[in-house]
N, C-alpha and C positions, 0 to 999 in steps of 0.2 A: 491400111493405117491402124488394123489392130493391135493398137497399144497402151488397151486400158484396161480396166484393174478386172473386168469382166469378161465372159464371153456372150457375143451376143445372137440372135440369129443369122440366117444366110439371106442374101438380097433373093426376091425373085424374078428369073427375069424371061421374058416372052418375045414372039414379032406382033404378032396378031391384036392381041389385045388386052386390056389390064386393069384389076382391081384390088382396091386395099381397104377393107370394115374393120369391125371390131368384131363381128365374127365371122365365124369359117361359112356357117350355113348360108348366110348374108352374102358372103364373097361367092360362093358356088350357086347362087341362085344367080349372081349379075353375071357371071359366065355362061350359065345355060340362056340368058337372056340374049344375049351377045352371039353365041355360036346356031340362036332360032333366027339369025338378024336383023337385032334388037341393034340401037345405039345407046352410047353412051349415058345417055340421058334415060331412055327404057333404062335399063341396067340398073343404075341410080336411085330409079322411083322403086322399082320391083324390091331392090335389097332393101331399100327404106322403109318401105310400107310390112317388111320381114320382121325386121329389125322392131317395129312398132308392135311388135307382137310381142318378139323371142328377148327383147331386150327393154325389158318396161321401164327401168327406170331413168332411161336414159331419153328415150323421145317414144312418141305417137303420134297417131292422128289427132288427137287432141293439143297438138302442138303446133311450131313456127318452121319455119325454114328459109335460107336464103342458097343462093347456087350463083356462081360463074360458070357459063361457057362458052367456049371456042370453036365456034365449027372449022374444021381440020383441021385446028391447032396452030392459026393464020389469021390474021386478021380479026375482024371486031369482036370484041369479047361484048358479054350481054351479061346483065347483073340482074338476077331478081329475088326482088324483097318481100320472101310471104311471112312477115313476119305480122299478128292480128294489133286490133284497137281496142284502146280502154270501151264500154258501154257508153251512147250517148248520154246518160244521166251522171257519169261519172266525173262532177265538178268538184275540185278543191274544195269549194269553200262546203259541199254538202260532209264530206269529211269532216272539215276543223271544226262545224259546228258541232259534231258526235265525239268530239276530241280525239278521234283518228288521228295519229301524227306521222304515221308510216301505214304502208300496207301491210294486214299480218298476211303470212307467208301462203296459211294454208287455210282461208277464208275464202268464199264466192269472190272477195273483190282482188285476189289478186290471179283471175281469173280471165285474161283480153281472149278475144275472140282469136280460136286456133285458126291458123292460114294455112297448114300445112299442104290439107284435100286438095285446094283451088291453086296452089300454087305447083303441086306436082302437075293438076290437067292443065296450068298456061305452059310449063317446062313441054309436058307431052307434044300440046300443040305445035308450038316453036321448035321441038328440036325430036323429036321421036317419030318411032313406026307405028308402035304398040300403042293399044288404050289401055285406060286400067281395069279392062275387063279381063283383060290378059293379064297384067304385070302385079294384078291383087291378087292371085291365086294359088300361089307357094306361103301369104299371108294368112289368106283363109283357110289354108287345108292346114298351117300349126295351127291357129286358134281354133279350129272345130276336134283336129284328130290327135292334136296336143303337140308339146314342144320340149325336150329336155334342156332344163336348166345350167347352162353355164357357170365356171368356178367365178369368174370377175361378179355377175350376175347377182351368184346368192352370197358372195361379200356383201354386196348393196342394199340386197334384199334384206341380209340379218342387222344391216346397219340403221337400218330404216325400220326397223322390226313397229318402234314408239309411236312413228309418225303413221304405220300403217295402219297400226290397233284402233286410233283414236280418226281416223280419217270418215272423209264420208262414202260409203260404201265400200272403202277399200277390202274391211274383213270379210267381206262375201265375194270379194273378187280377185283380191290378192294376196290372203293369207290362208290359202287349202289349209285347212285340218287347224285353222288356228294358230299354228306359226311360221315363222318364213319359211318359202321353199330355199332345198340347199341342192347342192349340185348334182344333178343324176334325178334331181325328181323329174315327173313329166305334167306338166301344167293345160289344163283345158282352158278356151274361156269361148266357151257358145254365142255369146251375145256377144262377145267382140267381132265374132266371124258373121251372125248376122248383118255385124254394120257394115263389116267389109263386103259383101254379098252388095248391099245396096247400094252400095260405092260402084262396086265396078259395075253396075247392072243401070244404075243413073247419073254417072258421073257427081261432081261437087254440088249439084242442085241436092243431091240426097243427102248429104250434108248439111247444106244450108238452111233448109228448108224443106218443109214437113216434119216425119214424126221423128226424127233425128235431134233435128236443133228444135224443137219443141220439146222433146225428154232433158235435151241439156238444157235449156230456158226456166225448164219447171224445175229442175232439179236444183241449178243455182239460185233462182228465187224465191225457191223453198229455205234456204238457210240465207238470206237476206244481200242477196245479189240485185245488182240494176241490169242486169241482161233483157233484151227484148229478143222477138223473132226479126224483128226488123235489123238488130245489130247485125245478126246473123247471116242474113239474106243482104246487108249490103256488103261485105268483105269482096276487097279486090285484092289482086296482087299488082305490087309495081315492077312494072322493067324500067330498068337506066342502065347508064353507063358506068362500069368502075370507076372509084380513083383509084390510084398508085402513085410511085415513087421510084428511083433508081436506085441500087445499092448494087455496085461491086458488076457494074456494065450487066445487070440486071432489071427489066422490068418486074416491080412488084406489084400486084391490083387485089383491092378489096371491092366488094359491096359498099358504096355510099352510107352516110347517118342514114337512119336510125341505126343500124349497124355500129358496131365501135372499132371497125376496121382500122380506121382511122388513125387507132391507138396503137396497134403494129407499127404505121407508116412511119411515125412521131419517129418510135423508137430505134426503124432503120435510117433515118436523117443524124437521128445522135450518134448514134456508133458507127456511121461513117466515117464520122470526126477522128474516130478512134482507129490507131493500124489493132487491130486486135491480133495480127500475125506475131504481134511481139511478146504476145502473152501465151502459153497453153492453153489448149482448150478447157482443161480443168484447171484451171490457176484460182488465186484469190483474186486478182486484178480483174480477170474476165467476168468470175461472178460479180465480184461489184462494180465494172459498168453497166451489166446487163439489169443488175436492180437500179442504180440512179436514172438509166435510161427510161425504166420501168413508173420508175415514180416522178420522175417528169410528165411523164405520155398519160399517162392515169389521171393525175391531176389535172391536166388540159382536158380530159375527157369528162371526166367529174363538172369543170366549169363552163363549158362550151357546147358538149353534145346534146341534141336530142332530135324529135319528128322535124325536119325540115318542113315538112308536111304545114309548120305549125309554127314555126320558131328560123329565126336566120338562123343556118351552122356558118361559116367561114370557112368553108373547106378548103380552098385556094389560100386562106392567109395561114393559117393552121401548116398547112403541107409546103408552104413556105422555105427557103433554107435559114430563112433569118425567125422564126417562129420561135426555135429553139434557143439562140443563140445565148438570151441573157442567161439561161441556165448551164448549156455549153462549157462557155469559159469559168463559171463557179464549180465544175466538176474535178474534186481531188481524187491523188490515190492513197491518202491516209484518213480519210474523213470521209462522212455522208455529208450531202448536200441538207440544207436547212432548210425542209418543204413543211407546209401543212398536211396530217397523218388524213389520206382519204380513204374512206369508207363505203365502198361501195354498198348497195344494199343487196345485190344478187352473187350468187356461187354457186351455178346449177350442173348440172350434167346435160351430156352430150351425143350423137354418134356422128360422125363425119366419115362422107364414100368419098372416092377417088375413083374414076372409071375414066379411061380414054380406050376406044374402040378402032376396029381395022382402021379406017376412016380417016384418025388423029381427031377424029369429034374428040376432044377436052369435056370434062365435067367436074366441078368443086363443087361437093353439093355436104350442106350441114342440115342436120332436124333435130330439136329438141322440145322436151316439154316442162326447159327449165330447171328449178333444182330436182335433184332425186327423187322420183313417182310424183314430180310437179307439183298441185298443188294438195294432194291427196284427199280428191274429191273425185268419185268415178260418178257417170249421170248413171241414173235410177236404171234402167232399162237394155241402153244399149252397151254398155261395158267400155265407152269412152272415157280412160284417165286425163281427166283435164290439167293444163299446164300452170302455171303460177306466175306465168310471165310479167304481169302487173305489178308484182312485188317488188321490178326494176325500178319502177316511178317513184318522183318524190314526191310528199304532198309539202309542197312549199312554193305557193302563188311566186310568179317572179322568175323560178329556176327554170332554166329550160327544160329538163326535163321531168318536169311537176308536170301532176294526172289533170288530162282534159278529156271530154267529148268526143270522141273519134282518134284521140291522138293512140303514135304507136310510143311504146317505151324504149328506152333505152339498151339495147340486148347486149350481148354476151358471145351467140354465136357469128363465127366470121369464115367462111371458103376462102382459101387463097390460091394464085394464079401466079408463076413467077414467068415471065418471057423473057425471052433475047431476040432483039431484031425484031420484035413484032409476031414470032415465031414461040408457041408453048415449050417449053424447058420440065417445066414441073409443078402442078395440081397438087395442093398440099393441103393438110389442117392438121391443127391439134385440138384435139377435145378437153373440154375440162372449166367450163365454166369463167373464172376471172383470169385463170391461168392461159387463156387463149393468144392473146399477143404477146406474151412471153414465149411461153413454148411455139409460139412460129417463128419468132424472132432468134429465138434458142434454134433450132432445126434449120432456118435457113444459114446461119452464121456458120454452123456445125459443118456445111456443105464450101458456102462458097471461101468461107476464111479458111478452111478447117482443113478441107479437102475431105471429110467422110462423105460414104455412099449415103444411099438416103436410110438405110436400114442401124448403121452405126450411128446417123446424125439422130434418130429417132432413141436409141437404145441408151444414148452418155443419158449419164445424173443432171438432175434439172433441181432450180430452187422458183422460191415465189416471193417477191417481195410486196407482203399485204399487211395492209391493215397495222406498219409499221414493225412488222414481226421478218425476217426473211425464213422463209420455211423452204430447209431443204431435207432431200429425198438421201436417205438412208446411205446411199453407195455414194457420195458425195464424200471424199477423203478426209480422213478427222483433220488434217492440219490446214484445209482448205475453211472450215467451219471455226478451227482456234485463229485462223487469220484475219477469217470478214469481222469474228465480236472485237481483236486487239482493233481495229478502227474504226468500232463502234455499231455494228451490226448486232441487233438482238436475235439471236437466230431460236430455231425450234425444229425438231426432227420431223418431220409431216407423218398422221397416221395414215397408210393408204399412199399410193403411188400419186403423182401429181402428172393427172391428162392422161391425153393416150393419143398419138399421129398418128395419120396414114399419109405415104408421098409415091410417087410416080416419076421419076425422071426419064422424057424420051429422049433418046439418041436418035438424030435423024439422016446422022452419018450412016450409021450402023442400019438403019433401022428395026432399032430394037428400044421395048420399055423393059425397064428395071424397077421395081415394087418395093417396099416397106412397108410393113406396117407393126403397131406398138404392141411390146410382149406384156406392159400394165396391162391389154384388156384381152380376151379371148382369143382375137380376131386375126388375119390374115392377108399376104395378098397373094393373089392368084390370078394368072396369064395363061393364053392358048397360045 
């Protein structure tokens, strides 16, 4: 179907087994994982815990993650939620009394306790061979014997130049020689690889607990953090069950709230409604269903979402076919619908794996530490970039999701899972902060409306409709742009690529997987 205004890459395609990161190194470590017989879940953690080295600004251990999987790509999918909690001292109302109205971005309090560690060792547990004495070792050997920096990478790195200078710790640990690394330098960081050392050598206790999460402790309650050891040491991860939706004799599943999975789901019930086959996949019509649909599901997520934990969600009435409706039938094709402009308070960065193994073990596994170098606070010692995740929370008693005591935020990152029959089809995500249910939403349409491989579906021009602005990406046809403002669309060129996918489609006829993954960012996918 290539018949668009670019060339893009080639699919890759395998029997054996298949991976898609954001980078090449990342993807060739989950291959060598795989071919020592590792599963898909080994594979996933190993590149991840890579990736938390070789790609800082996007995740770390100092960060969250959630993962879907499928053992053999059949049957019950498993949802787990590492994603951490505000501090037990962290009440509203100790805020408004300080006239805190928001969390600042890159303060100790927008700092929840990273889930990442604990929730690779429950994944390990449940679905792996390896421990992470094994699969942190292509981790710790860049961070003691160094790493060359990636082009996407030192975009990041130089973009973030402000945030790093002024950060805590950050200029002794992520700014060599005083200014950003650029691409082709080679970066050490000793005391990152010591922590990984102690990880794989004591599992998530070393983490949690001891001289780890006491350097983080003291480091955040050195610049006026409510963290305790106690926070630290009780972090759990949650397993459940997905929800989902059908679109187009499709199963689709997310990770449950606090996740904003959700917000995808919303947005394949609307465009249902819609034959989008009547439109181009680059038309003006397609992009503006895809943003009303967008600014329907946002707002629902804005009013509705948060820790279950803590708060009723209504996920059943929400995922409804009648949820939508009254917006539905108000959707034109010369006008935007008449919403309240929502704001979210997060826009972070990302890495998303995709691994399915000989097996068909399935794996959707995302890790972030929130926006770009997270909160840009590294603890004193061990060379942990801490995430910013709290910065999701409202402080507004009432909202759902307003900052409580143990509660989790509201995230960002989402894995997706698409079936047929019960049966795995394709393991997918898109990275990129607010842009995440659009761009899955975007990629899966791409496929099942569209008829693109998953390498084309990844590759077409994407927009964002936030913050009342629709911001599209550069390759986006100028008359497609002069069409969405003639009815009424404020558009804006976006600086910097919007997200980045990895997808996996198996054929189980054939049986053979075919690969994708985004030329926004470094990365690759790669099959045996």
């Amino acid at each position: 179907m290539r018949n668009f205004h670019f060339a893009g890459r080639s699919t890759v395609h395998a029997q054996n087994a298949m991976v898609a990161t954001s980078h090449p190194a990342a993807a060739l470590t989950a291959i060598d994982v795989m071919r020592a017989g590792g599963t898909a879940a080994d594979a996933a953690v190993a590149a991840c815990a890579l990736l938390s080295v070789i790609e800082p600004q996007s995740t770390g251990i100092g960060g969250d993650c959630f993962a879907l999987i499928q053992p053999r790509g059949e049957g019950k999918i498993v949802a787990y939620n590492g994603s951490g909690r505000a501090p037990m001292a962290a009440k509203a109302e100790w805020y408004l009394e300080r006239k805190i109205h928001s969390v600042p971005l890159t303060s100790a309090h927008a700092v929840s306790i990273p889930g990442a560690i604990d929730a690779w060792g429950t994944i390990l547990r449940d679905h792996g061979k390896m421990g992470l004495d094994t699969l942190l070792q292509p981790a710790i050997k860049a961070a003691e014997e160094g790493y060359v920096v990636a082009p996407r990478i030192a975009f990041d790195w130089k973009n973030q130049f402000e945030k790093l200078k002024n950060g805590t710790n950050t200029e002794r640990y992520l700014l060599p020689h005083g200014k950003p690394a650029v691409a082709g330098d080679v970066i050490h960081q000793p005391e990152l690889g010591k922590t990984l050392r102690a990880i794989a050598k004591d599992g998530r206790d070393a983490f949690y607990t001891g001289e780890i999460a006491a350097d983080m402790v003291e480091t955040l309650r050195g610049i006026g953090g409510l963290h305790t050891l106690e926070d630290f040491a009780a972090h759990s991860t949650e397993t459940t069950s997905p929800i989902g939706t059908m679109y187009k004799g499709h199963d689709v599943w997310q990770c449950p709230p606090n996740g904003p999975g959700i917000t995808m789901l919303v947005m394949l019930n609307i465009l249902s409604r819609f034959d989008l086959t009547k439109f181009a996949p680059l038309s003006i019509e397609r992009f503006h269903l895809e943003a009303e649909a967008a600014r329907i599901a946002y707002m629902m997520r804005e009013q509705y979402i948060g820790d279950p934990q803590q708060v009723h969600v209504d996920v059943a009435g929400i995922l409804a076919k009648e949820f939508a409706e009254e917006h539905i039938k108000n959707i034109r094709m010369d006008r935007l619908l008449d919403l309240p402009n929502v704001a979210p308070p997060m826009n972070p960065s990302t890495v998303y794996i995709t691994v399915v193994d000989k097996d068909r073990n399935v794996c959707s596994f995302i890790n972030s530490i929130a926006h770009s170098f997270g909160s840009a606070i590294v603890s004193n010692k061990t060379g942990i970039l801490l995430q910013n995740r709290a910065g999701g929370f409202r402080i507004q008693p009432g909202h759902p999701n307003c900052i409580a005591p143990g509660k989790r935020p509201l995230h960002t990152i989402i894995p997706s899972l698409a079936t047929r029959n019960g049966r795995a089809v394709m393991p997918f995500g898109v990275m990129g902060g607010q842009y995440q249910p659009v761009g899955q939403s975007h990629v899966l349409t791409n496929i099942l409306d569209y008829g693109c491989d998953v390498q084309e579906a990844i590759d077409m021009p994407r927009g964002l409709h936030y913050e009342g602005v629709y911001q599209l990406e550069d390759s986006v046809p100028a008359e497609i742009v002069e069409g969405l403002k003639k009815i009424g669309h404020k558009t804006t060129s976006v600086v910097g690529p919007l997200g980045g996918g990895q997808a996996i489609w198996i054929d189980w006829e054939k049986g053979t997987l075919t690969g994708g993954s985004d030329p926004r960012k470094d990365g690759c996918a790669l099959g045996y």
